[in-house]
N, C-alpha and C positions, 0 to 999 in steps of 0.2 A: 458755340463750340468751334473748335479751330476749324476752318476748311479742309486742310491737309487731314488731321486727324478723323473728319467725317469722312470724306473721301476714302481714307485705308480703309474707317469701320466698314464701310458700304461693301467694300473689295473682299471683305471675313482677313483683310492680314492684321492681326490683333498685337505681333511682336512689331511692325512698321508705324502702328498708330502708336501704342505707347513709347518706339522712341520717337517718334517726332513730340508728344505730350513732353517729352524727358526735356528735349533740347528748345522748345518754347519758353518754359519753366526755366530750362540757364539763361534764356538769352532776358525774357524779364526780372530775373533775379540779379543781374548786371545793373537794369536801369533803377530795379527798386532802391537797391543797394545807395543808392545819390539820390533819391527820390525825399523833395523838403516834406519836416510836416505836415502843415500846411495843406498838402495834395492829397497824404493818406487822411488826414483826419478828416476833408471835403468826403472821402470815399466812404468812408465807414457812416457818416451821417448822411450820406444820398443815400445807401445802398439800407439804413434803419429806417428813412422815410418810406422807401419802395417797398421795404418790408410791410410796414402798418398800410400802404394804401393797397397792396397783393393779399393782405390778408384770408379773403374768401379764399381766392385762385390757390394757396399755400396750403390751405385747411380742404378745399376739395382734392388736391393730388393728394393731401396725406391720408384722407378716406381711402382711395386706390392701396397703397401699400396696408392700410390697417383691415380691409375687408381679405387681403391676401394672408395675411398675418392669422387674422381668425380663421379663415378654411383651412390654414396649418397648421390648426390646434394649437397653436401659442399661448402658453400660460400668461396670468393674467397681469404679473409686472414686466417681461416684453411686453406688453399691448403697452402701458402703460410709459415705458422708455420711450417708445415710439410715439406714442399720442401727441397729436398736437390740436389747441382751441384756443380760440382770439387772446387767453392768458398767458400762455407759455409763446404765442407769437411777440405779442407786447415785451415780453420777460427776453425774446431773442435781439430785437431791435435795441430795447432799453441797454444790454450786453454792449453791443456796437458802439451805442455812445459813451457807452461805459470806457469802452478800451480806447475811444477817439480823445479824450481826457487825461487818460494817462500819459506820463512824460514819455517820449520818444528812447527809448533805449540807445538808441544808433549814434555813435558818437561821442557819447559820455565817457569821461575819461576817470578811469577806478583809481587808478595810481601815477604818479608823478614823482620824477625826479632829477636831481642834476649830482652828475659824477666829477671826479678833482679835475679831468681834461676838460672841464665847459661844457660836454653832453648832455641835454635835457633828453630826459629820455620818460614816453607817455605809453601806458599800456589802456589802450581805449575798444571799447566797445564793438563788432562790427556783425553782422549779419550770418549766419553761417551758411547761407544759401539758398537751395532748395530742399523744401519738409514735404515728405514722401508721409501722409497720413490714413491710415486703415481702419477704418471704423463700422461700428454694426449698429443698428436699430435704433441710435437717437440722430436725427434729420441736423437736432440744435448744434452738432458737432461740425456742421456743416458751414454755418455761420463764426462760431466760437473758433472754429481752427483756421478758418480765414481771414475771418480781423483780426490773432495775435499773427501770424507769418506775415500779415500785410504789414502791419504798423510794426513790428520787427525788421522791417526789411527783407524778409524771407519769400519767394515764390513757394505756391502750396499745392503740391497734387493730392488731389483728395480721391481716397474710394470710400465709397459708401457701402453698408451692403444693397443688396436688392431687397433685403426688406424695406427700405427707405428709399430705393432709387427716386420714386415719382416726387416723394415730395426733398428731398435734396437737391435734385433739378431746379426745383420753383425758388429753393430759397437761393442757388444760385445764378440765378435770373437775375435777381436783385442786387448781388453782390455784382455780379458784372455791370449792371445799371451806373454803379454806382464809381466803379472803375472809370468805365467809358468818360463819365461826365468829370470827372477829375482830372481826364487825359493821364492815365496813366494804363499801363499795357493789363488787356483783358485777360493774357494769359497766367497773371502773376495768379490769379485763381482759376484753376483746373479740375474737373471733376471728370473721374474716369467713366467716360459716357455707355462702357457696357457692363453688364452684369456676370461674364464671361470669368471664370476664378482663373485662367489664365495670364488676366492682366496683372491679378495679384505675385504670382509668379514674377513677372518681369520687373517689378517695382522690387520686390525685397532684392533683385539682383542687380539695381541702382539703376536701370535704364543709359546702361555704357558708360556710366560717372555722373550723369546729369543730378541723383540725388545722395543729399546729404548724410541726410537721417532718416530714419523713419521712425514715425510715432504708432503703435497700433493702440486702438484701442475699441474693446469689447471682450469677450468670455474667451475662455481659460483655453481652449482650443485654439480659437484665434491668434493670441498672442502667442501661445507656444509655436505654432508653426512658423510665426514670424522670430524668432530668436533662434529657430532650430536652421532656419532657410536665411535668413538676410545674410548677404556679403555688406550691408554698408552699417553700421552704427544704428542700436534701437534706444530710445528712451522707452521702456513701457512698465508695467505689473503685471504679476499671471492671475492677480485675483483678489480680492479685499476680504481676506479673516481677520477682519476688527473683531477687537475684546474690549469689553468695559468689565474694570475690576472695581468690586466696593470693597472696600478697606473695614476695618473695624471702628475703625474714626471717621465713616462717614457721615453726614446728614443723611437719615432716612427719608425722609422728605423731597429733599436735592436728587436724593439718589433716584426715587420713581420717579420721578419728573423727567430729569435726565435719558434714563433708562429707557422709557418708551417712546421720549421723540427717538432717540438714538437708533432704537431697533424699527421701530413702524413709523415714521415720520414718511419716508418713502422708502420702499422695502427693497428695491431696485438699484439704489443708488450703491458706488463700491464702496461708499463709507458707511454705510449701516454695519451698526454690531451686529455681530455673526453671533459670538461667545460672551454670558454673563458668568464672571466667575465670582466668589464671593467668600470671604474671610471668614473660616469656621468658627475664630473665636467670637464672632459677631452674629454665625447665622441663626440664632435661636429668635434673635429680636428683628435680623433683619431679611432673611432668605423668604418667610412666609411672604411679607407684603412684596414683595420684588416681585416672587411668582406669581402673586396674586393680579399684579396688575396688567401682566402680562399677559395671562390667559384670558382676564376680564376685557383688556383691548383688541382680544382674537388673535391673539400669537400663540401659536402651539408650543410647548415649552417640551423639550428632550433633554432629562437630565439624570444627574447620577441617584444615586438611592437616598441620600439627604434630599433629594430636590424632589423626589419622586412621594419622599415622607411628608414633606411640607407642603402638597398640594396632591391629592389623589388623581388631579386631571393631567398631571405634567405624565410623559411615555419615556420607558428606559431609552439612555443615549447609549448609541454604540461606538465604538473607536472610531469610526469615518467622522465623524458628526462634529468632531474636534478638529477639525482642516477644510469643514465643506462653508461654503460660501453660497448661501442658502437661495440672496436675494428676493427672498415671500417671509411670509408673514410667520417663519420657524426661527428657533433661537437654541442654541446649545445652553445650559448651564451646569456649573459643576463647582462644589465649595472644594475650598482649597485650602493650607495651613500655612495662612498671613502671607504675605507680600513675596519674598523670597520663591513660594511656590508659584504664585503667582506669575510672577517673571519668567519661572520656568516653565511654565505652560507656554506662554506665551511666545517664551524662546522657540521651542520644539514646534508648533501648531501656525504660528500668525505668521501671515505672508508678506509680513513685513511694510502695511502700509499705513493704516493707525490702529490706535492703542490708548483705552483710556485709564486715567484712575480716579477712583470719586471719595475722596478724603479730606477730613476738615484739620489733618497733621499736616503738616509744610513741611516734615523734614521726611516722611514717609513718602510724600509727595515728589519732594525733589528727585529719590533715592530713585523711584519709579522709573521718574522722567531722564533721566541720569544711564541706565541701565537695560530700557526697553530701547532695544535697535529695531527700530520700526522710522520708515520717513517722514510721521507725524506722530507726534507723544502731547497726549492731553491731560489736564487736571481740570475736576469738576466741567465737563463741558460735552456735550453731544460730540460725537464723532463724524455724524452728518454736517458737520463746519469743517471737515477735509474737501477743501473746494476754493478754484483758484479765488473764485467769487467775493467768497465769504473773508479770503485773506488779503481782498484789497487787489488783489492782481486782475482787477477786471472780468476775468473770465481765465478759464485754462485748457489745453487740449489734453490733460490726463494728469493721473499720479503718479508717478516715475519713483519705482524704490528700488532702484538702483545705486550704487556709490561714484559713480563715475559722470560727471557733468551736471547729469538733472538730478534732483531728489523731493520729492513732494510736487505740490502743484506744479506742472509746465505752465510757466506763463512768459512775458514777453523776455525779462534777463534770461530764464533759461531756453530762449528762442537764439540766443545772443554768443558769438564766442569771443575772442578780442586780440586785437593784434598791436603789436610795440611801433612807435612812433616816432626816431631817434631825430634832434635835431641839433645841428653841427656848426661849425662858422672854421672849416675849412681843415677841421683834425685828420691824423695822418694816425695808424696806430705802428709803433714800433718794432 
């Protein structure tokens, strides 16, 4: 931790430690900014070794926050977001090298061109600064949001919650490790050292200009108060009402397959389908096995009175039940009359961040994907692959469904903003 910044905490001045956190965070977002390669991709593979050799020390801070987690009665997928064991340690490290792999965004030049006076003119890539990032209960956001801000060129202040303080520490222990040894400045990764929700305060109010953007990300509260409170720019989502729609043309087969990674694969995650909706001209052959496998998996199924006919263990849905974002082992379903309703459900209900359809028509298919304004639209395909991961991007600090800059996975290009590059041999303009 910074000295200065220990020093204020020590004092209780909480507004003088985070701007000093602010202005560390500028002045290494300066040298990252120039900073080859080479240096970050040394960091991101020191700081994945230091991971696997910390492993115990990472796994025993993360008991501290999970035995705290259970005496607060924490339901069982927070525990679960939270947990961390020698797999998902591996799975954070392997991330690291993941994104140390990826091409360098910084630099790259998107557009090119030359005007009738001789101007070559380049619109390239560049860092947007320092990422103000606010997260709750997974520790793995800790690592994941500091190797895409690092290998973007971005300084990153990180809050965690206090459900995660002990073991976010430890993991960045290791990302610092990993800093140091690459000689590149310790503070380009920053975790806000108290637990204190005032610092969150000073962060959405940009720390006197020091930050950029801010990323939040965790539950619906969370993010609200950060879009209600930030003065400086948010990429975020207030919540994942994913839908998976079966069509009348779908493979029943595809579809249960589908269907229950999609909802239980991990129930936690914001890309699990929330809403099974289902084409009435279809549901006589296909609504029974749907529900059937659902409740057979241990999903409690909440649906409308077709749903409620087709299986006596499914419990009437109520109008909430159509916007709630369950994240456990519950699922809305409700048949609907073909596609067109569907969309309209979808329109009204989903928060806009994926949306599937599961049909073996292409053109129904298209129509879907075409017409659902959601920041990820699928055919035949689990919804649980909303993830920067899954899409190649290494890793991601969130799902951004928003229309302005970011839209789906944050990963390193939407870490990125870019500025014009004009070059001349001595033009004069009239």
């Amino acid at each position: 931790m910074n000295a200065i910044v220990q020093k204020l905490l020590h004092d209780s001045n909480v507004e003088a430690a985070m701007l000093a956190m602010g202005k560390a965070g500028r002045d290494a977002a300066r040298l990252l900014a120039a900073a080859p390669r080479d240096a970050k991709d040394a960091a991101l593979k020191t700081a994945a070794a230091e991971l696997r050799r910390h492993t115990p020390v990472i796994i025993e801070a993360n008991k501290r926050d999970l035995a705290t987690a259970e005496d607060a009665g924490k339901p069982g997928a927070y525990l679960d977001r939270l947990m961390l064991d020698p797999d998902r340690v591996e799975g954070i490290a392997s991330s690291l090298e993941s994104i140390a792999e990826l091409p360098d965004p910084v630099g790259e030049v998107i557009a090119e061109w030359d005007r009738p006076n001789g101007l070559r003119i380049s619109r390239v890539r560049v860092p947007i600064g320092v990422i103000g990032i606010i997260y709750e209960s997974r520790p793995n956001v800790t690592a994941d949001a500091g190797a895409l801000c690092l290998k973007s060129g971005n300084a990153a202040i990180l809050r965690g919650g206090s459900d995660s303080h002990h073991s976010s520490m430890a993991i960045l222990t290791c990302l610092a490790h990993g800093l140091r040894e690459a000689e590149l400045p310790e503070d380009a990764i920053q975790i806000v050292p108290t637990i204190d929700r005032e610092a969150v305060g000073y962060m959405l109010r940009g720390l006197d200009g020091a930050i950029d953007v801010i990323v939040p990300r965790g539950g619906k509260s969370l993010v609200a108060r950060v879009q209600e409170e930030a003065r400086v720019p948010v990429f975020a989502h207030l919540e994942g009402v994913c839908h998976t729609y079966v069509d009348r043309g779908a493979d029943i087969d595809k579809a249960i397959e589908i269907l229950v990674n999609a909802k239980l694969r991990r129930t936690g995650v914001c890309g699990a389908t929330e809403t099974l909706l289902v084409d009435k001209n279809a549901h006589e052959d296909y609504l029974t096995p749907l529900v059937k496998a659902l409740l057979d998996a241990g999903c409690e199924v909440r649906g409308d009175s077709p749903t409620q006919a087709a299986d006596p263990r499914a419990v009437p849905a109520t109008e909430n039940d159509w916007g709630t974002e369950y994240l456990d082992a519950i699922i809305a379903v409700k048949v609907v009359d073909g596609i067109d309703e569907a969309i309209a459900h979808i329109g009204q209900y989903s928060s806009q961040h994926t949306d599937c359809i599961i049909t073996e028509c292409l053109g129904t298919a298209e129509r879907f994907l075409a017409r659902v304004d959601s920041a990820i639209v699928m055919h035949n395909a689990s919804t649980q692959f909303a993830d920067g991961g899954e899409f190649g991007m290494g890793a991601e600090i969130g799902i951004a469904t928003g229309r302005l800059h970011a839209r789906g996975p944050v990963g390193l290009e939407q870490l990125t903003t870019f500025k014009y590059v004009v070059r001349g041999d001595g033009q004069i303009r009239p």
